[in-house]
KEKE-3310 file (N, C-alpha, C; in steps of 0.2 Angstrom, whole numbers, plus 5000, padded with zeros to 4 digits):
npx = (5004:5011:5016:5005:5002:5011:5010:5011:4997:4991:4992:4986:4974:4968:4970:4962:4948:4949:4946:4934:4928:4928:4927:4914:4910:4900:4907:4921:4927:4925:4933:4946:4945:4943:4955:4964:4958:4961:4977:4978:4976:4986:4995:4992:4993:5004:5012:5026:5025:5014:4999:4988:4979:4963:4952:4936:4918:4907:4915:4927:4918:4916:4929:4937:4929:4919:4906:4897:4889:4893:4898:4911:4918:4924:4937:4933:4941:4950:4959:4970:4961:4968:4982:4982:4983:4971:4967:4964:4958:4957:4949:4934:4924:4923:4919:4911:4899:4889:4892:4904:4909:4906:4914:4928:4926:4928:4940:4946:4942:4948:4961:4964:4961:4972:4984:4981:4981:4995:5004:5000:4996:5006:5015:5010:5009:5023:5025:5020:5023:5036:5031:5023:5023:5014:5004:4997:4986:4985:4976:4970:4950:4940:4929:4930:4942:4947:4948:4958:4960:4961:4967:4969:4979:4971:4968:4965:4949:4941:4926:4913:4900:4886:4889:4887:4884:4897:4914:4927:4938:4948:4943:4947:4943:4945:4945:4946:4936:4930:4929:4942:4937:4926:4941:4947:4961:4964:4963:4966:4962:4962:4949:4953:4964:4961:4956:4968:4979:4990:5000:4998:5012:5012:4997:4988:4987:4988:4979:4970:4955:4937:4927:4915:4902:4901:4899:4885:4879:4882:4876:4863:4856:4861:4849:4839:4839:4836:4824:4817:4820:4815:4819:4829:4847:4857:4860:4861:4854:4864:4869:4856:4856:4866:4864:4855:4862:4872:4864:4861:4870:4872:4876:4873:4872:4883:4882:4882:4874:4881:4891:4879:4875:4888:4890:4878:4880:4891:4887:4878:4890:4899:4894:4881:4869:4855:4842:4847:4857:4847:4842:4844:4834:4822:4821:4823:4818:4818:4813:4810:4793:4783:4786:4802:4803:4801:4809:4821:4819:4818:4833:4839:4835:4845:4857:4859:4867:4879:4881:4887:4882:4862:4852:4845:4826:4817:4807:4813:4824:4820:4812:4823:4828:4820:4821:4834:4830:4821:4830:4842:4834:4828:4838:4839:4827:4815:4804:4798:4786:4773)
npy = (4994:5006:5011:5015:5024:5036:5040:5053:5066:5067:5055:5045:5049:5049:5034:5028:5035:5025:5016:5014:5016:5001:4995:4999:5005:5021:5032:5038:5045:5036:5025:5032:5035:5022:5018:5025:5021:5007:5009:5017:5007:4996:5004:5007:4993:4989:4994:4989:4992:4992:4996:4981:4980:4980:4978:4982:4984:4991:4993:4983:4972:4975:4975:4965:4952:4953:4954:4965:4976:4989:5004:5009:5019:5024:5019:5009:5008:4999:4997:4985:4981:4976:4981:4992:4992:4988:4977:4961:4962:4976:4976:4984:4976:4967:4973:4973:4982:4995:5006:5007:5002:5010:5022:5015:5014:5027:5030:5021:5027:5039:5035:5028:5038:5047:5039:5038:5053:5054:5045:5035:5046:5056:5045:5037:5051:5053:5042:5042:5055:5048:5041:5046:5057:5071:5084:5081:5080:5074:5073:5078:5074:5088:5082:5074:5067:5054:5051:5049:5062:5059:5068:5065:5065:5071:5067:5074:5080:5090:5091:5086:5083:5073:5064:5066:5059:5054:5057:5069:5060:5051:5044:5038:5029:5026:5016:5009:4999:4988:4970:4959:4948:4934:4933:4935:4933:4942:4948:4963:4974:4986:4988:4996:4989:4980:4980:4987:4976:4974:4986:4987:4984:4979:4972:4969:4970:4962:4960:4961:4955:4960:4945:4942:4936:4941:4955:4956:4953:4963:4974:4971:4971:4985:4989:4983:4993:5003:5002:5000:5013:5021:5029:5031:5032:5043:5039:5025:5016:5010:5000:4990:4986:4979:4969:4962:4959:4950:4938:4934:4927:4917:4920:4921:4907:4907:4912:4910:4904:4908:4919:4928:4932:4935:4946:4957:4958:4964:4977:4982:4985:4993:5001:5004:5001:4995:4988:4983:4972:4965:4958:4944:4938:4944:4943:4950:4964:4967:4975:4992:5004:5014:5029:5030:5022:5027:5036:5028:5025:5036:5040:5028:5029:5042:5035:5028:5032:5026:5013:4999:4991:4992:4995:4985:4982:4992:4986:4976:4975:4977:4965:4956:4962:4956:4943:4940:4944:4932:4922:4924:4928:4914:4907:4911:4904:4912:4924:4939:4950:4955)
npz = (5000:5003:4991:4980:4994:4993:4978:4965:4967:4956:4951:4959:4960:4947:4947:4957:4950:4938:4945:4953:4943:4935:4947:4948:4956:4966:4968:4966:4975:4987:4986:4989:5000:5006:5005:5011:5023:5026:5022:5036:5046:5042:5048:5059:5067:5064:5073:5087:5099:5115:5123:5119:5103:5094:5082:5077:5076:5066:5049:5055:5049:5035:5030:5035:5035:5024:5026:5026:5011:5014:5014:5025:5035:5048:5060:5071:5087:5101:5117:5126:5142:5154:5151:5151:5166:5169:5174:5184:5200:5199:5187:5182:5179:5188:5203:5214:5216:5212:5211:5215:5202:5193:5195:5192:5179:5173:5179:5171:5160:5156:5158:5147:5137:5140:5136:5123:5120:5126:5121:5109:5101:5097:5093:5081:5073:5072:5063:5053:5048:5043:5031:5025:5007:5007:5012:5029:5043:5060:5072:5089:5091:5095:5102:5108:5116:5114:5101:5087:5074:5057:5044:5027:5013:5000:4984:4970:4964:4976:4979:4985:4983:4982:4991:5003:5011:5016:5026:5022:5031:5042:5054:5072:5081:5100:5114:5128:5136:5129:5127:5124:5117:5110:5097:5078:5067:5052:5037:5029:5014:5003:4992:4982:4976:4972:4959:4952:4953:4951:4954:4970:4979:4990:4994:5007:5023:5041:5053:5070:5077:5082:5084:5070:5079:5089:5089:5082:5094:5102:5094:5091:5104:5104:5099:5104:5118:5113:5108:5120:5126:5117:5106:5097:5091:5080:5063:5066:5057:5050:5059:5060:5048:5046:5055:5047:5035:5044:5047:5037:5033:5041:5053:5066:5071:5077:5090:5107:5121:5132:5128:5123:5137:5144:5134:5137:5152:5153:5148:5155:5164:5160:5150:5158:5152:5159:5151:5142:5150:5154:5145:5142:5153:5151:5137:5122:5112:5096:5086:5082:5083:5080:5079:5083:5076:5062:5062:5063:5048:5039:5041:5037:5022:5022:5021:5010:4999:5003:5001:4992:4980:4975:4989:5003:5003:5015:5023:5024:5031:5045:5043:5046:5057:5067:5065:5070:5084:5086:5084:5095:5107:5107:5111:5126:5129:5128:5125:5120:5126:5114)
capx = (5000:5013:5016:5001:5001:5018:5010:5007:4991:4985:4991:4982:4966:4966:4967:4953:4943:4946:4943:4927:4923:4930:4923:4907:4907:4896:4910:4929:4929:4924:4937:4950:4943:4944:4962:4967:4956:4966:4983:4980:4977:4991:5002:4989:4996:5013:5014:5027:5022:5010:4994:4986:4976:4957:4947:4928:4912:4905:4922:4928:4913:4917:4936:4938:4924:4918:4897:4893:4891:4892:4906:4912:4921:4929:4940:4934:4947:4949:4965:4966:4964:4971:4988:4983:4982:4965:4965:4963:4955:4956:4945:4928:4919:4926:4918:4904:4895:4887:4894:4910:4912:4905:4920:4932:4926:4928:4947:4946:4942:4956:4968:4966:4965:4981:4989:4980:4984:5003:5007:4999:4995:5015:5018:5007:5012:5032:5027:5013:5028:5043:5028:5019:5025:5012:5003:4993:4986:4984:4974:4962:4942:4941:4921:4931:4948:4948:4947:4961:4957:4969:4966:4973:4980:4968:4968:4961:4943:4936:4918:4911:4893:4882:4892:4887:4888:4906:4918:4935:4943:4947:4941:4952:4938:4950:4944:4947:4929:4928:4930:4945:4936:4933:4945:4950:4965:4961:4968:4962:4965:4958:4947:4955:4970:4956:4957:4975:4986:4999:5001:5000:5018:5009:4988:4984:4990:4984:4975:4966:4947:4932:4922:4909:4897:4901:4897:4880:4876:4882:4871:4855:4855:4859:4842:4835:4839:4832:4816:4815:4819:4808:4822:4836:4853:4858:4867:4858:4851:4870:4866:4850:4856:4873:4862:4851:4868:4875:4859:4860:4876:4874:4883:4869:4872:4890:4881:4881:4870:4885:4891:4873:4873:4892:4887:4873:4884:4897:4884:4878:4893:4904:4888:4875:4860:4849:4838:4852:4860:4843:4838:4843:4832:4815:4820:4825:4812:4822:4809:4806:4788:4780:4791:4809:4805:4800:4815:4826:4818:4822:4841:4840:4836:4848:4865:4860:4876:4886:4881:4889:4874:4854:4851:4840:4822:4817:4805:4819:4829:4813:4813:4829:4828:4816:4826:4840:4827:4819:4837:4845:4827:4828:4846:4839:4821:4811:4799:4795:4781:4773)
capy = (5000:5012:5014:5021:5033:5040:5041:5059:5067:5065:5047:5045:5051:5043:5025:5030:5037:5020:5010:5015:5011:4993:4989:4998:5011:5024:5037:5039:5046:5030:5023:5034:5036:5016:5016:5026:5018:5001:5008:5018:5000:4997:5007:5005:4984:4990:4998:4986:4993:4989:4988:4977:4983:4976:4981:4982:4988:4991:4993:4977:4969:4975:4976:4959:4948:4952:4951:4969:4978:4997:5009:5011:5024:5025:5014:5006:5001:4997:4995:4981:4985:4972:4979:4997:4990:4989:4969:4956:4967:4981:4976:4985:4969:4963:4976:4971:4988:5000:5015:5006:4999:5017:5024:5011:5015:5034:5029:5018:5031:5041:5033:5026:5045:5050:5032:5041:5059:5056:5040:5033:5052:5057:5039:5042:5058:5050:5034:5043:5059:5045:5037:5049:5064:5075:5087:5078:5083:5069:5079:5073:5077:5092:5083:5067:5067:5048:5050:5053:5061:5061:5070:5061:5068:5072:5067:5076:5087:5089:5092:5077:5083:5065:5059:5070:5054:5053:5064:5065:5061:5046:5043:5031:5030:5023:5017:5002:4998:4982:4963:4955:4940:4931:4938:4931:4936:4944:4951:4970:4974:4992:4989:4998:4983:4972:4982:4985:4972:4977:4993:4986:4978:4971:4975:4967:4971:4958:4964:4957:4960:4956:4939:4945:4934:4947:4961:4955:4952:4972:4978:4967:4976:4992:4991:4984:4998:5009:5000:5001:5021:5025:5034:5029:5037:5045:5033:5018:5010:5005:4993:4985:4984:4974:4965:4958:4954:4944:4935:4929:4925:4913:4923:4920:4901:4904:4914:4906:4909:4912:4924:4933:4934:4940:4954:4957:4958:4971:4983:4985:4989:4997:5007:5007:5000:4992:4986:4977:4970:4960:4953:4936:4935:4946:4944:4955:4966:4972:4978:4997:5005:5021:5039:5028:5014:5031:5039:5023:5023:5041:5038:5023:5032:5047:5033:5026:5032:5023:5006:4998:4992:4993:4991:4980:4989:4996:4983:4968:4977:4976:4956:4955:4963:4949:4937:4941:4944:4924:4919:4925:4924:4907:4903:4910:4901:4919:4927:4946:4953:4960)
capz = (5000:5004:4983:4981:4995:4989:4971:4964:4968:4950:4947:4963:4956:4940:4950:4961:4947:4935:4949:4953:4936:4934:4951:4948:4963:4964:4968:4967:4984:4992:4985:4990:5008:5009:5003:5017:5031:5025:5025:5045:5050:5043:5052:5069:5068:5060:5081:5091:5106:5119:5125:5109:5102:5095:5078:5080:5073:5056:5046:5052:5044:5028:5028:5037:5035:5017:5028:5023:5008:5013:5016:5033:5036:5055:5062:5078:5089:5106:5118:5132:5148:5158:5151:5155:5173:5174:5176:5190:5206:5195:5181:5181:5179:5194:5207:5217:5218:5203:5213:5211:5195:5187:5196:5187:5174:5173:5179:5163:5151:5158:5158:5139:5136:5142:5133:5115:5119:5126:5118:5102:5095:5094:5089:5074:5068:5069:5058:5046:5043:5038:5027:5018:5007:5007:5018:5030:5049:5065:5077:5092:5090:5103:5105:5111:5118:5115:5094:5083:5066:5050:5038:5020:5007:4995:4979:4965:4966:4985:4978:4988:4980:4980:4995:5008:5019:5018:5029:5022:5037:5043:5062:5073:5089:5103:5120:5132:5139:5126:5130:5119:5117:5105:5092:5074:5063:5047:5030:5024:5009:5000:4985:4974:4975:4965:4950:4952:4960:4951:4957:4976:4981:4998:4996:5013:5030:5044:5060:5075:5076:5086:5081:5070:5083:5097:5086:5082:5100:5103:5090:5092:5111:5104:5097:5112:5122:5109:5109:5126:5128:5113:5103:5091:5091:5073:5062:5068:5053:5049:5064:5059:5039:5048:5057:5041:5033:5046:5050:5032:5033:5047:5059:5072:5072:5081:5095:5113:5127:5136:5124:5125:5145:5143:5132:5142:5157:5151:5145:5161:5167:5155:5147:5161:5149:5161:5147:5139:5154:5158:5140:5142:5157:5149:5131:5116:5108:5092:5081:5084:5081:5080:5077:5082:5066:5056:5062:5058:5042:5038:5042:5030:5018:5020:5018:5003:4994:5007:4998:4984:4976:4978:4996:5002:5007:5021:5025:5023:5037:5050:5044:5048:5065:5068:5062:5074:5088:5087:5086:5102:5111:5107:5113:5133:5130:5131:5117:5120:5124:5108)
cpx = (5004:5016:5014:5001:5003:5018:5006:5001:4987:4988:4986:4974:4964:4966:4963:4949:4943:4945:4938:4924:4924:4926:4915:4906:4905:4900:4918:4931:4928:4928:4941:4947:4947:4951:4966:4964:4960:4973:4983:4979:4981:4998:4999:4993:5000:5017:5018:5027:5015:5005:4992:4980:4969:4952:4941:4923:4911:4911:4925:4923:4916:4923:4940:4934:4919:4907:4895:4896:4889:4896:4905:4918:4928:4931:4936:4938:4947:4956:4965:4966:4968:4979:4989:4982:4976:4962:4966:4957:4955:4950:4937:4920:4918:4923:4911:4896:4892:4892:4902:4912:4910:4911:4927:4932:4927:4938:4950:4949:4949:4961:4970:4964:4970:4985:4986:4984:4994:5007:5007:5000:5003:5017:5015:5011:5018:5032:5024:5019:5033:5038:5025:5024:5023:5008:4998:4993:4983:4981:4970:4956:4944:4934:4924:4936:4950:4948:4951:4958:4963:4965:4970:4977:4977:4970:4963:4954:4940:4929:4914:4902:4890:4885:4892:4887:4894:4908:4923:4939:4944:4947:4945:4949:4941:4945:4946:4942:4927:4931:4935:4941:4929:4934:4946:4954:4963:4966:4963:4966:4958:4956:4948:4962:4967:4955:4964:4980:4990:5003:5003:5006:5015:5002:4987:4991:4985:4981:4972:4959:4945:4929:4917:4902:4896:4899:4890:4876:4877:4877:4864:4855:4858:4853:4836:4834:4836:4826:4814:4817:4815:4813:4828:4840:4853:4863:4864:4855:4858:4871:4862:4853:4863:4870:4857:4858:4869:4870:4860:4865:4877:4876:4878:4870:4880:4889:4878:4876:4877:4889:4889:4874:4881:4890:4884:4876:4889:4891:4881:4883:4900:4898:4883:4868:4859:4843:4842:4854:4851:4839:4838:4839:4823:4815:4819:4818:4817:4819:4806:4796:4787:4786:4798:4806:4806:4807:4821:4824:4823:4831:4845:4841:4841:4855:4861:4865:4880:4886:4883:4884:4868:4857:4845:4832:4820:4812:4809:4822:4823:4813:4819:4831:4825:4818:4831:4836:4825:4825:4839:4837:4827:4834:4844:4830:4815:4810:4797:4789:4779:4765)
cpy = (5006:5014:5017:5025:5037:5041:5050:5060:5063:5058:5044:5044:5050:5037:5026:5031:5028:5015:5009:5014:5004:4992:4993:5001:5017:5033:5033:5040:5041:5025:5025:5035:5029:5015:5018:5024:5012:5003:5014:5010:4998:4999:5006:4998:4984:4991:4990:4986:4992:4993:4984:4981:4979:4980:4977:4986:4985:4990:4987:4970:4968:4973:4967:4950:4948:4952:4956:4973:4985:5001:5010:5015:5026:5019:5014:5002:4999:4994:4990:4983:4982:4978:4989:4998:4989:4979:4966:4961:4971:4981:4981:4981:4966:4966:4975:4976:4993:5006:5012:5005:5005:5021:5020:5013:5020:5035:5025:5023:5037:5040:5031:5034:5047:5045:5036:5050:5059:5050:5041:5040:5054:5052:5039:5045:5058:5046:5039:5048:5054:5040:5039:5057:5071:5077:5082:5081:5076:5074:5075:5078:5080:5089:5078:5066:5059:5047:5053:5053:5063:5061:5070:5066:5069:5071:5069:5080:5085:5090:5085:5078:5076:5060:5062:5067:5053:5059:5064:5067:5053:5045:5036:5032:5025:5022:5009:4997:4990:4977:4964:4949:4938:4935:4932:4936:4938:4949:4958:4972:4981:4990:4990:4993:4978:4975:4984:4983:4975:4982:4991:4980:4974:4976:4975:4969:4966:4963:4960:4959:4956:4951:4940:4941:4938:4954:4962:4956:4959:4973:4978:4972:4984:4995:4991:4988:5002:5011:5002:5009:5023:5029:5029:5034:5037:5040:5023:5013:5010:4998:4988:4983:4977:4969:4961:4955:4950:4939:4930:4925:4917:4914:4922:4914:4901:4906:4910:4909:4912:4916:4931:4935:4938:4947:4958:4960:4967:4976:4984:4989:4993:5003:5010:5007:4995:4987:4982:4970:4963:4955:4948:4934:4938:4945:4948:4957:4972:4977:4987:4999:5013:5027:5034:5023:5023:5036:5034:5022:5030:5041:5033:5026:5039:5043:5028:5027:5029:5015:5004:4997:4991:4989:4989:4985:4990:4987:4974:4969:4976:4967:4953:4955:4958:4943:4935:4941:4938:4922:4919:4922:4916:4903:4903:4909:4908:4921:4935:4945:4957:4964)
cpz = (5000:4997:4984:4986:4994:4982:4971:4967:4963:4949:4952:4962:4951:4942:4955:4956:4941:4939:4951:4948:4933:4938:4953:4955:4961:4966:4969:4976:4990:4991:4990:4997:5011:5010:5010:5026:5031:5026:5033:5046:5048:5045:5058:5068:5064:5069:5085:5097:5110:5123:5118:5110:5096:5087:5078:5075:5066:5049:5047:5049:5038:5026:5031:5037:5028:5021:5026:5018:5007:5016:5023:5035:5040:5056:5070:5084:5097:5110:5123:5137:5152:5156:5149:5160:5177:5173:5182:5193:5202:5189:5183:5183:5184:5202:5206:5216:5212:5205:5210:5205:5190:5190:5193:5182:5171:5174:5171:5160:5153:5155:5147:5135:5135:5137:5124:5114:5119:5121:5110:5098:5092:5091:5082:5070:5068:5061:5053:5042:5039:5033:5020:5016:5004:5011:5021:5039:5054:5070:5083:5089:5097:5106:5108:5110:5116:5106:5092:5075:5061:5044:5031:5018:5001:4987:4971:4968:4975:4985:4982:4991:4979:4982:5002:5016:5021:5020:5025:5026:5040:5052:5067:5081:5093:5107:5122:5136:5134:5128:5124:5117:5113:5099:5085:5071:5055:5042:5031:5021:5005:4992:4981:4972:4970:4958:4949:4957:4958:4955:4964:4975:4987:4998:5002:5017:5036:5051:5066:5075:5081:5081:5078:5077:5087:5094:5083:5087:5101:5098:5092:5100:5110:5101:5101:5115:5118:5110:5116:5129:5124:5109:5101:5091:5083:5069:5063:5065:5050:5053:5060:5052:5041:5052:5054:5040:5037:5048:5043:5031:5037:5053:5066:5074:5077:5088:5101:5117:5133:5135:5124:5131:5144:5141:5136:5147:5156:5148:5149:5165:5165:5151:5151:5159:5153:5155:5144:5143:5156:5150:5140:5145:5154:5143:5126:5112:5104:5087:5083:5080:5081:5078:5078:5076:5060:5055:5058:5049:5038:5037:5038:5024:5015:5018:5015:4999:4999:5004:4992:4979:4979:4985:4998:5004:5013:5026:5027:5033:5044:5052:5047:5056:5069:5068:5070:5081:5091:5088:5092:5107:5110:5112:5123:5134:5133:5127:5122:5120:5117:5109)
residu = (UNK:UNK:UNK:UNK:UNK:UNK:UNK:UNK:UNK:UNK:UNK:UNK:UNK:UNK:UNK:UNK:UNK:UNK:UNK:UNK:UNK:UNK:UNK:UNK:UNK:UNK:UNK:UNK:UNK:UNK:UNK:UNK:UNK:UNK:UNK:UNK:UNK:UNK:UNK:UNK:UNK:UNK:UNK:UNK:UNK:UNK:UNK:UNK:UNK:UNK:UNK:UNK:UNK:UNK:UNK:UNK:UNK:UNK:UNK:UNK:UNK:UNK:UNK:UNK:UNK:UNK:UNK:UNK:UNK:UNK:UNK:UNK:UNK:UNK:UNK:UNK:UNK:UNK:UNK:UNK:UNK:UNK:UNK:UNK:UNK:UNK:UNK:UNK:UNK:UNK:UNK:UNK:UNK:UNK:UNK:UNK:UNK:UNK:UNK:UNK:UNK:UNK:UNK:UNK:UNK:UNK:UNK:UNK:UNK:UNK:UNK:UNK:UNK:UNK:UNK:UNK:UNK:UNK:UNK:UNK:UNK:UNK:UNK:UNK:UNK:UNK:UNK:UNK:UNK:UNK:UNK:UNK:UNK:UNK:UNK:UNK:UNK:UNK:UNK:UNK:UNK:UNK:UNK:UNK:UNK:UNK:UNK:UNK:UNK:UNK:UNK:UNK:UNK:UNK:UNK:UNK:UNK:UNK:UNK:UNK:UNK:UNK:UNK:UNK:UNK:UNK:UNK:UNK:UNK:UNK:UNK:UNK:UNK:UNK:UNK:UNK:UNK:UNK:UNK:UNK:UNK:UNK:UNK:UNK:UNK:UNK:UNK:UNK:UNK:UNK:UNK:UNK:UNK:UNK:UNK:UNK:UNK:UNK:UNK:UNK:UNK:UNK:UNK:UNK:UNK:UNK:UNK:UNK:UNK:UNK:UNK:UNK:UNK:UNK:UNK:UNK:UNK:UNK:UNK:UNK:UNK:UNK:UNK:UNK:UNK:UNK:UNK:UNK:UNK:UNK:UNK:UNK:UNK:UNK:UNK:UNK:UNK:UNK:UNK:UNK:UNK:UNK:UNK:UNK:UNK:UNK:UNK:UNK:UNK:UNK:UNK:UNK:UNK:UNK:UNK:UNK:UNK:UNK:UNK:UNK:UNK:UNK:UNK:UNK:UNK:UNK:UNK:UNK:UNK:UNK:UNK:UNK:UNK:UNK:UNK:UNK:UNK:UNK:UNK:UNK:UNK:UNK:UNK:UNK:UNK:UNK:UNK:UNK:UNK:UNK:UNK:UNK:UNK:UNK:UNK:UNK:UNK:UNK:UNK:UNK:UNK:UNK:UNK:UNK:UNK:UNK:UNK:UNK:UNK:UNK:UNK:UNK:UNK:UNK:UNK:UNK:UNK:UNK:UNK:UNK:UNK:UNK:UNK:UNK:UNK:UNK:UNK:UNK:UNK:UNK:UNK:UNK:UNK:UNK:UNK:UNK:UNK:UNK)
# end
């Protein structure tokens, strides 16, 4: 990958723009976005320094798992905590008390602060300056001390008219609040290396990731909670469309009940959802209704250009939720009330 980033603007922009035409993307820009989300993971698990570190979310879907097909933007990462001190007696999960384990967790986020602002962020801006040679900026988000953002090198026109979903920035959302477990090893390789290998001397960079099954069971209970506050966070039909994919997928079939009661457990006490924390024992209602379905629907329809091709319809994504709902319900013997 490090060819390409060290290619001219314009040769840059002419393998972005005919790669979007070979593989049939509905923008250049999403090309060029990917390219640079793939080589930052690259340099994140190029890092021989310590704590390990965890890719997560929607992007590793895409980028490692091939289960969804709609641009994802951010990087999701996550550092361990054991090995920023907060293991054994220390752990969070390990304190008997709510008063306590919300104070861990507040020392938590701290401390994987500090370890992104003093550490990783300088380390960064060392590797990315001896890599790249043109202008580019590593900054934190001032709305989230926990997020670094790097902003590329542009290639070619910044008009990013009939893509007003995509940032161009690439988002590296850190924190230490996530389980390592279970984890698989994983290739990512930037899209535009499949219309020209040539070009790439090394496409793929390996990674660590969370197990698509554990990222299912996080979603499925961000719906939950949803359902049960009566409101959707912005963004949230990326969830529900990830959670039709992987359902079709099969990816429900590797989900444990011990799995689900984990999840379950840590989202009590690393998030504070209540509603989450108890669905193994009252059962999953993922299907929203009223003003949150119409707002999830709204939402749906505004990242449309975030998908490679037609996406599926709205009422698919509802079946889906459904889908994913009987599943896990089934696995701790418990059907929702409807």
């Amino acid at each position: 990958m490090h060819t390409v980033a060290r290619l001219p603007a314009v040769d840059r922009a002419a393998l972005f723009r005919e790669a979007s035409v070979r593989l049939r993307f509905g923008s250049e820009l999403l090309l060029e976005k990917d390219f640079w989300v793939s080589w930052t993971l690259l340099r994140l698990f190029a890092r021989p320094r310590r704590p390990a570190m965890l890719f997560k979310g929607g992007t590793s879907l895409s980028k490692c798992f091939g289960l969804i097909e709609r641009f994802s933007e951010d990087i999701d990462l996550t550092l361990d905590r054991v090995e920023l001190g907060f293991g054994g007696e220390q752990d969070p999960g390990r304190l008997g008390s709510r008063n306590k384990f919300q104070k861990a967790v507040e020392r938590l986020d701290a401390a994987a602060q500090a370890h992104v602002r003093e550490v990783l962020l300088p380390e960064l801006r060392t590797d990315f300056a001896e890599h790249l040679q043109e202008a580019h900026t590593l900054e934190l988000d001032i709305e989230d001390p926990s997020t670094i953002l790097f902003t590329y090198p542009r290639a070619g026109a910044t008009d990013t008219q009939g893509v007003a979903y995509v940032r161009p920035v690439v988002r590296m959302e850190l924190g230490a609040r996530s389980d390592h477990h279970p984890t698989r090893v994983a290739e990512v390789r930037p899209y535009a290396a499949d219309a020209f290998p040539d070009l790439f001397e090394s496409p793929s960079c390996r990674v660590v990731a969370l197990a698509p099954e554990r990222t299912l069971v996080e979603k499925a209970l961000i719906f939950h909670s949803a359902c049960a506050k009566g409101r959707v966070m912005g963004r949230a039909s990326r969830h529900a469309y990830d959670l039709l994919r992987m359902q079709r997928a099969g990816v429900t079939k590797a989900v444990t009940r011990e799995l689900f009661e984990l999840v379950a457990r840590h989202k009590l006490v690393f998030s504070d959802e209540k509603a989450a924390s108890e669905a193994p024992r009252t059962g999953l209602q993922m299907v929203p209704q009223g003003d949150v379905r119409k707002a999830l629907e709204n939402d749906y329809q505004a990242m449309g250009e975030m998908f490679f091709r037609a996406p599926p319809p709205f009422e698919e994504i509802l079946e889906g939720l459904r889908e994913v709902e009987e599943a896990l319900n089934a696995l701790v013997g418990r059907l929702p009330d409807r």
